[in-house]
N, C-alpha and C positions, 0 to 999 in steps of 0.2 A: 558091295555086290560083286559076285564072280561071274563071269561073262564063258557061258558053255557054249560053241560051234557044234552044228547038227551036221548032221549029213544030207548030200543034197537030195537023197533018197527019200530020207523020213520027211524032209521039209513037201517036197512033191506031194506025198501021201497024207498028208494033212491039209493039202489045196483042194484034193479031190474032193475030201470026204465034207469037206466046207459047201461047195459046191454043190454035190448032192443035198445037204440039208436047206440050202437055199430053194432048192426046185421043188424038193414035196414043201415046203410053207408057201408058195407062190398057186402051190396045186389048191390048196386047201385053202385058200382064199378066195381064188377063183370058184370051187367049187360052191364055198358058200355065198359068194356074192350074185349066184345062180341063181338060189333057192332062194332067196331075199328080193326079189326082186318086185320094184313097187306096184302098186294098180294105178289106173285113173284118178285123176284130182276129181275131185267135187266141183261146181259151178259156184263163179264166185256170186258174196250174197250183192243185192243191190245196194248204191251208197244210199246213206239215208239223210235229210234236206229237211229244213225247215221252211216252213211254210208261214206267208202272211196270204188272209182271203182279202180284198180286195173288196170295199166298202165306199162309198157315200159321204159325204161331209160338208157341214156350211163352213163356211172362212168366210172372216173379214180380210179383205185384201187393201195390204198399206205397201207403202214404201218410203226407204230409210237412206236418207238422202246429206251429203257431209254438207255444211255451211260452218258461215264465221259471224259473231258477234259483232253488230256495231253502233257506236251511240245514237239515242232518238233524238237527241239536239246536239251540235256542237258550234262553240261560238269561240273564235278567235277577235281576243279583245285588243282594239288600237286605237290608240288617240285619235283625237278628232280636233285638236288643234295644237300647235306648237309649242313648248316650253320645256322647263327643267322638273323631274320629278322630284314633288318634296317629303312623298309619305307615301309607305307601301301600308295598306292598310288591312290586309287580309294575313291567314294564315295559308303558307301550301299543304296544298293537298284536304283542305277542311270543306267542307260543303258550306255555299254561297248561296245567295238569294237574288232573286230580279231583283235590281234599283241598289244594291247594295253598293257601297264606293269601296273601288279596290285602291286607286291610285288619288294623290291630290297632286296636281300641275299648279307653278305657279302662279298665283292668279291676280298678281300685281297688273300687267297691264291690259288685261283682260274687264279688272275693276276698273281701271281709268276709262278705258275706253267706252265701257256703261256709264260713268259718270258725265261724261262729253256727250254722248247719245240722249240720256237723261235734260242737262245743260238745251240741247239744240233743240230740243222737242217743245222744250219750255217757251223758247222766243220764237220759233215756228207756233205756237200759240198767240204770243203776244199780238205775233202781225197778223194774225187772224182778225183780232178782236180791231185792229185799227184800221184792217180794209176792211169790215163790216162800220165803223166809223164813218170811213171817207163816205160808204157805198150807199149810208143815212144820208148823210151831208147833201150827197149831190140829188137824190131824191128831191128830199126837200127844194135844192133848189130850179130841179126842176119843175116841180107842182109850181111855184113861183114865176116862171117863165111862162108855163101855161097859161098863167090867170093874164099878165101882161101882154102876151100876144093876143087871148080871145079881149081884151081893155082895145089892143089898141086896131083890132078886124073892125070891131061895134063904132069908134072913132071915126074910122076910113068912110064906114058905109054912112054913118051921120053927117060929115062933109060931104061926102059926094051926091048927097040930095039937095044940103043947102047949096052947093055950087051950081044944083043941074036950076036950084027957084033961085037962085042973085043973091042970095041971103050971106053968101062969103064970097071970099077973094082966091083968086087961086093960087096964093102963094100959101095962104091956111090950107086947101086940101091939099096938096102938094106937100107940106110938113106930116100930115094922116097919111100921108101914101108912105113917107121914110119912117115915120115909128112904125110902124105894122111891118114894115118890112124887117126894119131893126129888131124887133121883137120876135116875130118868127126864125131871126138868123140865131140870137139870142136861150132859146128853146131849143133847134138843133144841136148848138154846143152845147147845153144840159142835157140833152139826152143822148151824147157822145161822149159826156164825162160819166153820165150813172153806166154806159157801156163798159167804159174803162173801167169803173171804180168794181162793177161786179166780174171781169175776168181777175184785175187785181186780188179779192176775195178769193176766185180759185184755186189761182195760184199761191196762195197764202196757204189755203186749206190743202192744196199737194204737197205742199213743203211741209204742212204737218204731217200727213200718212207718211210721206217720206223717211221725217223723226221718227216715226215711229214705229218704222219698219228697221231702220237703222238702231233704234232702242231694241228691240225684238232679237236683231242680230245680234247684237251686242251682250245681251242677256245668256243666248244662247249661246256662244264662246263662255263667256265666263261662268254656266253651268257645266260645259264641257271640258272644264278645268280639273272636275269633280270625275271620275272614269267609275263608270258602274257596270256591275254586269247586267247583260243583258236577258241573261238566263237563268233558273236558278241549276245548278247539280255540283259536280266536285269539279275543284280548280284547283289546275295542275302549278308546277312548278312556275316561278316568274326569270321572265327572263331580262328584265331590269332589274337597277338598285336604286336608290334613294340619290339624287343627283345626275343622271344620267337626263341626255338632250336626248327627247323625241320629237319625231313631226307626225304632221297630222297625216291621217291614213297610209303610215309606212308599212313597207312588205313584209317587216318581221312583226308578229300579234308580243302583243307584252306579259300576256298569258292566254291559256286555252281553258275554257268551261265544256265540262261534258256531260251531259243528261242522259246515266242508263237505268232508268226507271219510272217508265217500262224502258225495255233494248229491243233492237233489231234484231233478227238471224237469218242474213243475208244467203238462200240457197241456190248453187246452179244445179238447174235439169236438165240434162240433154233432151237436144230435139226429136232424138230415136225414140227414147220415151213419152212423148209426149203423144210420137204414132202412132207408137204400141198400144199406149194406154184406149188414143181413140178407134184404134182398132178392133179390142177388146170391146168396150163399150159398145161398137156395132156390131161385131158378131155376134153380141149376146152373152157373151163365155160370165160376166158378173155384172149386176145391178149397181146405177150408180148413187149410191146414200152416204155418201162422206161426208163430213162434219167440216165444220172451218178451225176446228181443236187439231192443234199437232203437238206433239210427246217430243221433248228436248232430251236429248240422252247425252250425259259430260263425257269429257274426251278421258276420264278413267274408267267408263261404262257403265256409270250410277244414272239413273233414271232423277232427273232434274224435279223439283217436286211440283213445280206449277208450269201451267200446261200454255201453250203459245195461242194464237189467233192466227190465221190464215190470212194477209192484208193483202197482198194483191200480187198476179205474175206479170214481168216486165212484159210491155210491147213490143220489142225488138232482139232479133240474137245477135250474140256477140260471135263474131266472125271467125275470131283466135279460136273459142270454145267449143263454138257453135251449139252452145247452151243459151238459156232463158232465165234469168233469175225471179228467184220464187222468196217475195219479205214475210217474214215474220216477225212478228208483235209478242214480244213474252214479258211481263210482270218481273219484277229483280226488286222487290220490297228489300231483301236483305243484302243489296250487294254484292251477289255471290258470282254470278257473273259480269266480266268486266270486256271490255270492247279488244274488238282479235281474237278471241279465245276461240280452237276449234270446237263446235259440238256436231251432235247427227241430229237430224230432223226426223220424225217417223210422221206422215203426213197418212190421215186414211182416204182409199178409192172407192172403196165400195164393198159391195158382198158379192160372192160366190155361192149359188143354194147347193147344185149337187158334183162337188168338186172330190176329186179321185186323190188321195195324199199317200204317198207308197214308202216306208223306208229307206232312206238315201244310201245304206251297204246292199241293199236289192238291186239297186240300180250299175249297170256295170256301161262301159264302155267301147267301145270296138278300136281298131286300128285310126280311125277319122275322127274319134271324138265324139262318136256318134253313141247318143245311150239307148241300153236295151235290156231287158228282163230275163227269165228263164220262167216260162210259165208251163205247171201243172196240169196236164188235163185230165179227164174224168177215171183214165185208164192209169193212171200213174207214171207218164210219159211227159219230158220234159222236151218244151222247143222254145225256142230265141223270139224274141218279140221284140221290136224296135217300136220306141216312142217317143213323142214329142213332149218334153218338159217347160214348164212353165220360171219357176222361182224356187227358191225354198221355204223354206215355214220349218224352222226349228231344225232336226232332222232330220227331216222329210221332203218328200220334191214333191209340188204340185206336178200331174200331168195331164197332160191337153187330148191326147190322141196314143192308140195304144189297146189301153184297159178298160175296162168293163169291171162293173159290180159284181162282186162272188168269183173271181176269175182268182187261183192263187197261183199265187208268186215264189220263188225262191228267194230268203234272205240271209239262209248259214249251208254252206255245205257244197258249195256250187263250181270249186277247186274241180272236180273231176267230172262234170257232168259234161254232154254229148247228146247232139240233138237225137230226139228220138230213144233216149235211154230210161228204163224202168226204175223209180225211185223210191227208196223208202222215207214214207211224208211222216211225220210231226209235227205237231202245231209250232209256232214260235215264237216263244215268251220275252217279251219286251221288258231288258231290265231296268231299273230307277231311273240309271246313267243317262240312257236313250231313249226315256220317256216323253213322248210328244205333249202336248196341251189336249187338255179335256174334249172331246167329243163335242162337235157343234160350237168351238167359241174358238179355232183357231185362229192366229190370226198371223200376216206376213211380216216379216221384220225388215224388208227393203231389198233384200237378194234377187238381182236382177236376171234374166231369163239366160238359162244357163247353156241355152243352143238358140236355133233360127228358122228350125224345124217345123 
């Protein structure tokens, strides 16, 4: 390329004429940006909102409460006399019976010691039979002593007439004064010895209960040789072997028995609840027809298939919690629940006849946590409504204060609205996903009051 130098004349003259064509297209824009120029906007249209009308509804009102399994019987099994284990006689982990023998203790001197008991009972009999002997004996010779002292009274008083008519001497009645006297002292000692001879007999006959209390004993060690359970259910692991020294009633159990069938399911309630609830009952807000049936639901959220009993709520709270525990009785035919295991309780309260249930995206919030509505009125004018909620039911919020029947609500669309703003309404069609329970059969699934209001 060849490189030509203008002159700085021509170069000028091609600045100018640039220039100039810049000014008329700047005219001619302006001119037409004149005549283009726009009108007034339109008013914008109203947003448009969906609407729920506000209705009526019975619920059953429950509450679903966390508890833990625990066994209906447990029995920790321990000797109950001293020796070496010679036979574990069970399987672990197999279900057992009452009276069944787990353990056999040796029961070498446990038998001796019955066979001496046995031995001693025998000749605590013997000497029975030989103080009832003596206790004949001295009878007899008492009756014998009797006859000789009334012989020798009849004696005394026959001399002492012939002595009072000369008929004797007084060295004859004088010998009738000493047999009678002899005789009478003679009857005393026989009836000092049938004294003696019948304590002897009782004390013969103590020393037999004695044997035989001590046989009793003894019987009882050497059946407690034999370790049975006490209970029947499944029995856990052993925590002896075959030769190991136990004693009687030690602190560690040599196995544990556990009976869960039926099981417990042990719930705490708080005691706010329990105010609430009798609160509710006195204002009237629902009728109380609860059943003593509670619904077990398993900690994967499968509804348990047989239904609990209501057995009783504790007397006392626990301090730490400052709950109350609430037992429950559930049937475990199959085993399925095992002791520890978390589940939920759904316990029912009562009914509610004409209870207000709003969709829980209607329901919004304020700055405080406070909930509140956008409610429609006649004119198509929307305003904030604050209300007192109760629990949930599904997806839905019970409300206590607020609403009214027929009154609608806003539950899509509510991004821009402004008190006192003109709305365009729609009805609003509730899809599968956020489908409630059938009209008239709601019921609560334990969702606690979700403000104080």
């Amino acid at each position: 390329m060849i490189a030509v130098a203008l002159p700085w004349s021509v170069l000028m003259s091609i600045r100018q004429k640039l220039l100039a064509v810049l000014l008329v297209a700047d005219s001619v824009f302006a001119i037409a940006g004149c005549e283009t120029a726009p009108s007034a906007a339109p008013p914008p249209r109203p947003p448009e909102v969906a609407v729920y009308t506000v209705e009526t509804t019975k619920v059953r009102i429950t509450t679903e409460l966390p508890g833990r399994t625990a066994s209906y019987l447990v029995s920790e099994v321990r000797p109950q006399v001293n020796g070496v284990i010679l036979k574990r006689l069970f399987e672990e982990g197999s279900e057992v019976k009452a009276g069944q023998v787990l353990y056999q203790i040796d029961p070498a001197p446990y038998q001796a010691a019955y066979d001496m008991a046995v031995a001693n009972l025998e000749t605590a009999k013997q000497a029975v039979e030989k103080a009832k002997a003596a206790l004949e004996a001295s009878l007899a010779a008492q009756k014998e002593q009797e006859a000789l002292f009334h012989l020798a009274r009849t004696n005394l008083e026959r001399y002492e007439r012939m002595y009072e008519a000369s008929a004797t001497t007084a060295m004859e009645r004088d010998q009738a004064v000493t047999n009678a006297e002899v005789a009478e002292a003679a009857l005393l000692a026989a009836k000092a010895r049938v004294e003696t001879d019948r304590k002897a007999l009782a004390a013969a006959e103590a020393a037999v209960r004695q044997a035989e209390a001590a046989l009793e004993a003894a019987k009882i060690n050497l059946d407690y040789t034999k370790v049975t359970a006490p209970i029947s259910g499944r029995i856990g692991r052993s925590r002896v072997t075959e030769g190991a020294i136990v004693t009687a009633y030690q602190a560690t159990p040599l196995v544990t028995i556990q009976q869960f069938d039926p099981i417990y399911v042990d719930i705490p309630q708080s005691t706010s609840q329990l105010y609430r609830l009798r609160r509710a009952l006195e204002q009237g807000r629902f009728k109380a027809e609860g059943t003593d049936k509670v619904k077990i639901i398993l900690e994967d959220g499968t509804v348990y298939p047989h239904e609990g009993i209501l057995k009783f709520r504790d007397v006392s709270v626990d301090p730490g919690t400052e709950s109350v525990i609430v037992r429950v009785i559930v049937p475990n035919p199959e085993g399925e629940l095992l002791p520890g295991m978390f589940v939920r309780a759904v316990i029912e309260l009562g009914e509610q006849q004409d209870a207000i249930l709003v969709p829980q995206q209607a329901v919004q919030r304020d700055s405080r946590g406070e909930p509140f509505v956008w409610v429609v009125d006649k004119e198509n004018k929307v305003h904030v409504r604050d209300l007192v909620t109760d629990r949930a039911f599904g997806n839905r919020w019970l409300v206590l204060e607020g609403l009214t029947a027929g009154e609608r609500i806003v539950v899509e669309g509510m991004q821009r609205l402004k008190p006192d703003m003109t709305v365009n309404v729609v009805p609003w069609t509730e899809t599968s996903s956020t489908a409630s329970p059938t009209k008239g059969e709601e019921s609560s699934k334990a969702s606690e009051p979700t403000n104080g209001r």
